[in-house]
N, C-alpha and C positions, 0 to 999 in steps of 0.2 A: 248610292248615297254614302257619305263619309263617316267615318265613324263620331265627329264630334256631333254629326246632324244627327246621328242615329242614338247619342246620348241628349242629345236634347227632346228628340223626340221622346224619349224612352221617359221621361222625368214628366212630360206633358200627358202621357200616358198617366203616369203616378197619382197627377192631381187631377185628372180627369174620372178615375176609377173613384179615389177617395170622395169626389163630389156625388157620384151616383152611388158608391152605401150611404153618403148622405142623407141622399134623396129616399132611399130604400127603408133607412132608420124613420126618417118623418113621416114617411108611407106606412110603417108598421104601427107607428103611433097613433097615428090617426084613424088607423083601422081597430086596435084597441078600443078606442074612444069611446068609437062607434058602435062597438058588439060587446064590449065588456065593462061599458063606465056605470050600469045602473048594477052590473055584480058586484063593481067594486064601491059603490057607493059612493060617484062623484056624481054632480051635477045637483042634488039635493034640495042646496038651497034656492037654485036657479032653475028650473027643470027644461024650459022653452028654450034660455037664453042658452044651457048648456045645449039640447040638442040641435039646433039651428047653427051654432060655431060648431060643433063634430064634421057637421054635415059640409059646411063652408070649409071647413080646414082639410078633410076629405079631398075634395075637389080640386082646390088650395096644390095640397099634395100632388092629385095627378098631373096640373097643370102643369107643374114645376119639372115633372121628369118627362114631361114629353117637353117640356122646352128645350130639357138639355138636350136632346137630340137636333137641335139646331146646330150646336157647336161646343165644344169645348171651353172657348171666348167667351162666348154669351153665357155661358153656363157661371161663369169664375167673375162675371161681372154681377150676374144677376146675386151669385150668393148671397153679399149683403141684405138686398131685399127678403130675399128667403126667409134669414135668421131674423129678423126684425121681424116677419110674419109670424115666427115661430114664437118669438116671446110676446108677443102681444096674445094671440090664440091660446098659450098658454098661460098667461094672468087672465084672459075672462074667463077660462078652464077652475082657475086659484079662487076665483070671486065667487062662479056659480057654484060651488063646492064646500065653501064657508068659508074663504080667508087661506093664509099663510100658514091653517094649522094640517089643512088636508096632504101634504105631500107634494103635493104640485112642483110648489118650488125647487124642490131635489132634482124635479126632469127639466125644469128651466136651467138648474143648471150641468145639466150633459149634453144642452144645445151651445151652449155659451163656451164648455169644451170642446162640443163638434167646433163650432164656429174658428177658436183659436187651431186647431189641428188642422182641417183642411185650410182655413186661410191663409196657412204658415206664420200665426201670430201678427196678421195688420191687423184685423178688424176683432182680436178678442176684448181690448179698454174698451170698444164702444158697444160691444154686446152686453156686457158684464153693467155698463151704461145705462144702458136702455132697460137691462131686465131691470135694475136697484128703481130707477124712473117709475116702472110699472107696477113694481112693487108698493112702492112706496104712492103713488097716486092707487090704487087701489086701500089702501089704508086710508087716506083722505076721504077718499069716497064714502064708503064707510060710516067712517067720522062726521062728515058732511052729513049722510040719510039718515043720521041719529039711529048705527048701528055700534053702539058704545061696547057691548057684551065681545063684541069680535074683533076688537080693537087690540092690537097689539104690536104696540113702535120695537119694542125692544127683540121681540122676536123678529121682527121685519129688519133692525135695523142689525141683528148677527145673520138672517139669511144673506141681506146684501154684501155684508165683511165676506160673508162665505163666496158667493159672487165675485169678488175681485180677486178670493184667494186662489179658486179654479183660473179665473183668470190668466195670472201671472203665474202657475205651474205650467198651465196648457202652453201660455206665451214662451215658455222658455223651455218647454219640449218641441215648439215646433222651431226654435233658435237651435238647439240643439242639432235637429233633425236637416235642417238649412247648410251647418257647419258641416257635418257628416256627407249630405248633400255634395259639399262641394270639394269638401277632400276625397270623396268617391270619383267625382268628373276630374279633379286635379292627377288623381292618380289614376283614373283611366287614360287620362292625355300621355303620362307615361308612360305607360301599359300599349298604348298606340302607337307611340316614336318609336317605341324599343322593338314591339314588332314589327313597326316598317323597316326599321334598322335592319335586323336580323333577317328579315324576308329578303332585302335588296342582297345583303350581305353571302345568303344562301344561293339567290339565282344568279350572281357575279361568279360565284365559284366555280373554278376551271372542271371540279369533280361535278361527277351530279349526287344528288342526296335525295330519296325518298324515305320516309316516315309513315309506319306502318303499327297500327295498332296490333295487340295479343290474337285477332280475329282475321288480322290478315286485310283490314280495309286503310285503303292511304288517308293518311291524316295530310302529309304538306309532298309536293314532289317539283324541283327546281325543273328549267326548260334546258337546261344540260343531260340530265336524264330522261327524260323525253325522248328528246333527239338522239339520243344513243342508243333507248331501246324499241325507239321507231314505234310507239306506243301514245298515244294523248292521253294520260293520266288525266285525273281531277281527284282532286278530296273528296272523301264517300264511296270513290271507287274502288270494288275489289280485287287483290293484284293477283287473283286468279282470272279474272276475267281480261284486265286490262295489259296484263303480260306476263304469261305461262310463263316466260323462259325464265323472268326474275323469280314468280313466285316458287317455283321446284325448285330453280336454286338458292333461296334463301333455307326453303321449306330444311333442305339438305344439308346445310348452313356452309354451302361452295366456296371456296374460296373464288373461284373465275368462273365464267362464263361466255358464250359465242351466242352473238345475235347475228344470225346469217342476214335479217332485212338490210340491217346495218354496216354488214362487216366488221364490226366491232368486236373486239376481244377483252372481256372487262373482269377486273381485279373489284373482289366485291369483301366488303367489310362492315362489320356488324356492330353494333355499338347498343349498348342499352340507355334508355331513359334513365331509369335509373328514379323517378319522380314516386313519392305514392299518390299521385293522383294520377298516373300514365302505366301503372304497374303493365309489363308484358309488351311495352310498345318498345317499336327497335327503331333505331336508325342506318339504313343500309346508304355507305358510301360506295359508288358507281369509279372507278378509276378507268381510263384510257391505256393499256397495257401497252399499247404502239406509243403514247404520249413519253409513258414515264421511261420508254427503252430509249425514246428519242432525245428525251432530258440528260439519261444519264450518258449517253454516246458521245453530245454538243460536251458537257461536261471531259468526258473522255478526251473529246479531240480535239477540245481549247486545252488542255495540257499538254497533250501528243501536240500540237501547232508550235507552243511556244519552245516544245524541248526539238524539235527537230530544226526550229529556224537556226536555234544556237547554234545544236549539231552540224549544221550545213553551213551554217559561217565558219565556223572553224575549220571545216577541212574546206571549203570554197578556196581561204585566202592560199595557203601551201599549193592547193591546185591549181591554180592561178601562176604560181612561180616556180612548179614544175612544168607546165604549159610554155611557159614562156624561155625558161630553159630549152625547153626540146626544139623550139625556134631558131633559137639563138645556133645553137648546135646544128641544123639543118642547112643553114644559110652556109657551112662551110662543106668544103670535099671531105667526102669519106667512104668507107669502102662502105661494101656490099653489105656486111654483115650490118655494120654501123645503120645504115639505111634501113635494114629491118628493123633492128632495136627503135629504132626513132619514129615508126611508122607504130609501134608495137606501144610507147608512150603515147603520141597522140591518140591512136583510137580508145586506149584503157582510159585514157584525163577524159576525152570526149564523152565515154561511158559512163566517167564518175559524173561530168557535169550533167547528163542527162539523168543522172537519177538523184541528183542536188535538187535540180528541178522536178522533179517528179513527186520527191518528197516534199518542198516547198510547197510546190501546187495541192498537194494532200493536206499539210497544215491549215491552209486555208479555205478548205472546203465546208465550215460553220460561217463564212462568209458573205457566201451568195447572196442574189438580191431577186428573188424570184419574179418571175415577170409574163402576164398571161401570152402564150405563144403558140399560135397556128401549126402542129406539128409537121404534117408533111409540108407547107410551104420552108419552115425551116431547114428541113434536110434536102430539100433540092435546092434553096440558097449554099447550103453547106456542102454537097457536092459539085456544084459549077463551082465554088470559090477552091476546095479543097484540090479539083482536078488541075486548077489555073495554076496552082506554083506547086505544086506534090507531082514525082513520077506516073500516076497514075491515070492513064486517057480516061475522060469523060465516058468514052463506050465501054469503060469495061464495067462499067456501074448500074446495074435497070434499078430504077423505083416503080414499085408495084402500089398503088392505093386503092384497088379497085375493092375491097372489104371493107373499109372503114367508111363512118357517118363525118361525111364533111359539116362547117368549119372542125376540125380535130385539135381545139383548144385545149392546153394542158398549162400550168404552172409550172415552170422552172428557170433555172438561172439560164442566161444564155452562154456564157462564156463557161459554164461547165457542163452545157448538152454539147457545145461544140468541141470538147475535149475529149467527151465521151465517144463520140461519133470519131472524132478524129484514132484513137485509138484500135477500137472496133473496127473500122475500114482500114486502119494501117494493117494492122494483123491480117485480115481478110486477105489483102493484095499482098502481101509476104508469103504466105502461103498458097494462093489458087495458081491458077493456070495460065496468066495473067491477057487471056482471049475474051472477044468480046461477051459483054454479060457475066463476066467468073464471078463477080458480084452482083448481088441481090439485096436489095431494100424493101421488105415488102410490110404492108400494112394492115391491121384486122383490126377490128373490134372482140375484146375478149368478151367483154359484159358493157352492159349499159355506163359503166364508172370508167372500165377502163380500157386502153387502148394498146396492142403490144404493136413495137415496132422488130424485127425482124432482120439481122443481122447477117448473111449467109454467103457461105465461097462455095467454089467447086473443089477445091482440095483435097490430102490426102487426106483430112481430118484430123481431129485429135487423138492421142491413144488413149486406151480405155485405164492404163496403170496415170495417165495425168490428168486426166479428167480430175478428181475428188483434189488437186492441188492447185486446181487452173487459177484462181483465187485468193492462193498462200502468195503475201509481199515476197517477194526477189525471186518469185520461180518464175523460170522461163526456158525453154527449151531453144531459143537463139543465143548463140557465142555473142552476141551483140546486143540483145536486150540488156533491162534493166530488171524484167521481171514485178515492175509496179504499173506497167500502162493497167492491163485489169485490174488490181487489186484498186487503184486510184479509180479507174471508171464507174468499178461495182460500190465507191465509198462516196462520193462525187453525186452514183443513181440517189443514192439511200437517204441523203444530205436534202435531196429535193422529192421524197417522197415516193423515188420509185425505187424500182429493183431490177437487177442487173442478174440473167443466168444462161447456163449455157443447158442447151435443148438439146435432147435425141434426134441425130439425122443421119440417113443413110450417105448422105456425099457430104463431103467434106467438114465443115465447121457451123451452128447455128447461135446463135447469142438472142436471148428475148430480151428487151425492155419495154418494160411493163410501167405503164405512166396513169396517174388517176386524170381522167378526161373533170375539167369543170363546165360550168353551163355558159 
């Protein structure tokens, strides 16, 4: 139900209750009547006609409130009848009693201000009507059975002024109470947008946010947090029960926290209400530690992109017409010596432009365009294509898949797994044995998320003093490298989620990449 249904209802409630103390006031009255009007000394002058209307208005009474159990409707319709029963029963109450001087009329008129309060001020002119009516035809009466001694217009005629005066106060407290009314649902309507505002506003948030009262139970908890602490929260529930790992570590007041269901590693922060009607409730913001190292990286290396395309143009061009010098110079005779030198230019220009490229291809690795990819179907496309125009026979490469859970779906860019791969396999066959199988591709499943692929030669390996450098931009241990194929491959992995390292192995060289499997 909506909340403007649930403020309508709530107001139908209002005038539903106010009609049954109604009912309960007339109930009491009549019960009075009936057990205490000969203490109090009414009925007097009428003894019969008094107890025969006790007994009827009695009745009258119950009638009236088992009816409202019909309905709420029926009940706000019949009112009118009601109150016209009430002032009639109470003038032959007034009559049998001696007239306008017994009292009476005082309770005539607390019905006439029932009548305007619950009616919300329709039917209070015509009760205040009807009692002056009754009054005043009781006085006639009177006057008529040649009862002169009890005759009194002028006192009947300030009870009924009194009458209209209840009247128009009651009518303009239940005016009142109307206006209030509806500045109350006016400004609940506001009170509702603002909170659905806020509510959307909360579960959009890249963070997650739970709200937690001084006792430790959640008041509001977004589906960002949720999902992060692998937990179904709900409001009412305690964050002891519904996730140890938050609650200890708020309890702690942690700055971080590891949710192993999740893998998640979260930056947690505390904020107070700060309200006095929320005193001791906190607000614990949820951060993504992998998110914001990856915001600030993209950040990093959309600057590093733009500073090294410049760098690279600028020496590209001079390279470029040192390159074409040493051509120029080649096409003619020259000695021996000469022919080294020039041999000695081209491969260092060639060097440079390969790590022109290299760093270019690095600047634009916030690029990518991630795309869902069948992993091992890609690396045996990428090995038949790579063996087709690279030195490298087809045989000297096995792919191993027999560990991992087929389809082996992962996310990433394609033109920077096949850089990736490209590099790792260059390295591999630089260094193995280059006999069949020197190369190894093999496949596992680490865990249910993720998938490690398997890099490996038969070589002499790595040494143990360059191991902790394998990684560092421009180290390389070939006269010929550039010393950024890995540094680009492991920055390339990272850019699409995975990670790029090198493994303990007793032959030769091992590389994992480690990629999150999706569904």
């Amino acid at each position: 139900m909506s909340t403007g249904l649930r403020r309508q209802s709530g107001a139908s409630e209002a005038r539903a209750v106010s009609i049954r103390y109604f009912n309960l006031y007339r109930l009491v009255v009549a019960s009075v009547f009936a057990i205490f009007g000969s203490v109090i000394h009414l009925g007097q002058a009428a003894p019969e006609l008094f107890e025969t209307t006790v007994v009827a208005y009695w009745l009258l009474a119950m009638l009236f409130a088992v009816l409202q159990m019909q309905g709420d409707a029926f009940a706000e319709r019949a009112l009118g009848v009601e109150v016209a029963v009430d002032i009639l029963v109470l003038a032959i109450f007034m009559y049998a009693s001696g007239g306008n001087r017994s009292g009476v009329p005082f309770l005539i008129m607390t019905f006439v201000a029932g009548a305007g309060l619950v009616g919300r001020g329709r039917m209070v002119l015509g009760a205040a009507s009807f009692a002056t009516f009754t009054i005043l035809l009781e006085q006639l009466y009177r006057l008529w059975t040649e009862q002169q001694n009890t005759v009194d217009f002028t006192r009947a005629g300030i009870i009924c002024v009194g009458f209209f005066f209840v009247a128009i106060v009651a009518r303009f407290l239940a005016q009142r109470a109307l206006i209030n009314e509806a500045l109350a649902a006016a400004r609940g309507k506001d009170l509702e947008r603002q909170w659905r505002v806020n509510a959307r506003i909360i579960e959009d948030m890249q963070d997650g946010v739970v709200v937690v009262n001084a006792d430790g139970v959640v008041r509001h908890v977004n589906p960002r947090a949720e999902e992060w602490l692998g937990a179904a929260l709900r409001s009412g529930d305690h964050l002891a029960r519904a996730s140890s790992i938050l609650f200890h570590a708020s309890g702690e007041m942690a700055e971080t926290c590891y949710v192993e269901s999740t893998g998640k590693n979260l930056r947690l922060r505390y904020v107070e209400v700060g309200h006095p009607g929320f005193a001791g409730d906190r607000i614990i913001y949820l951060e993504d530690t992998d998110r914001l190292q990856a915001q600030a990286q993209q950040i990093k290396l959309a600057a590093l992109g733009r500073l090294t395309a410049n760098i690279a143009h600028e020496i590209r061009n001079p390279l470029s017409a040192v390159s074409h010098a040493g051509e120029l110079l080649a096409d003619e005779k020259r000695q021996e010596v000469q022919v080294r030198l020039l041999r000695i230019i081209r491969d260092n220009a060639a060097r440079i432009e390969r790590i022109i490229r290299d760093v270019l291809e690095l600047g634009r690795r916030d690029r990518g365009m991630p795309e869902s990819l069948d992993l091992v179907e890609f690396v045996r496309g990428f090995v038949d294509e790579f063996s087709s125009y690279s030195s490298i026979p087809r045989v000297a490469v096995r792919i191993v898949a027999d560990d991992v859970s087929v389809p082996a779906k992962v996310l990433f860019d394609r033109v920077h797994l096949y850089q990736i791969l490209s590099n790792l396999v260059g390295n591999a066959w630089r260094y193995c044995s280059k006999s069949e199988d020197a190369i190894q591709l093999l496949f596992r499943d680490l865990d249910e998320r993720r998938i490690v692929l398997a890099v490996m030669d038969d070589g002499a390996g790595i040494k143990p003093d360059d191991r902790p450098k394998l990684f560092e931009p421009f180290f390389t241990s070939d006269p010929k490298g550039t010393g950024l194929g890995l540094y680009t491959a492991r920055e390339l992995a990272e850019a699409n989620g995975a990670s790029l390292n090198l493994a303990e192995s007793p032959l030769g060289a091992e590389f994992h990449l480690v990629v999150r499997r999706i569904e």
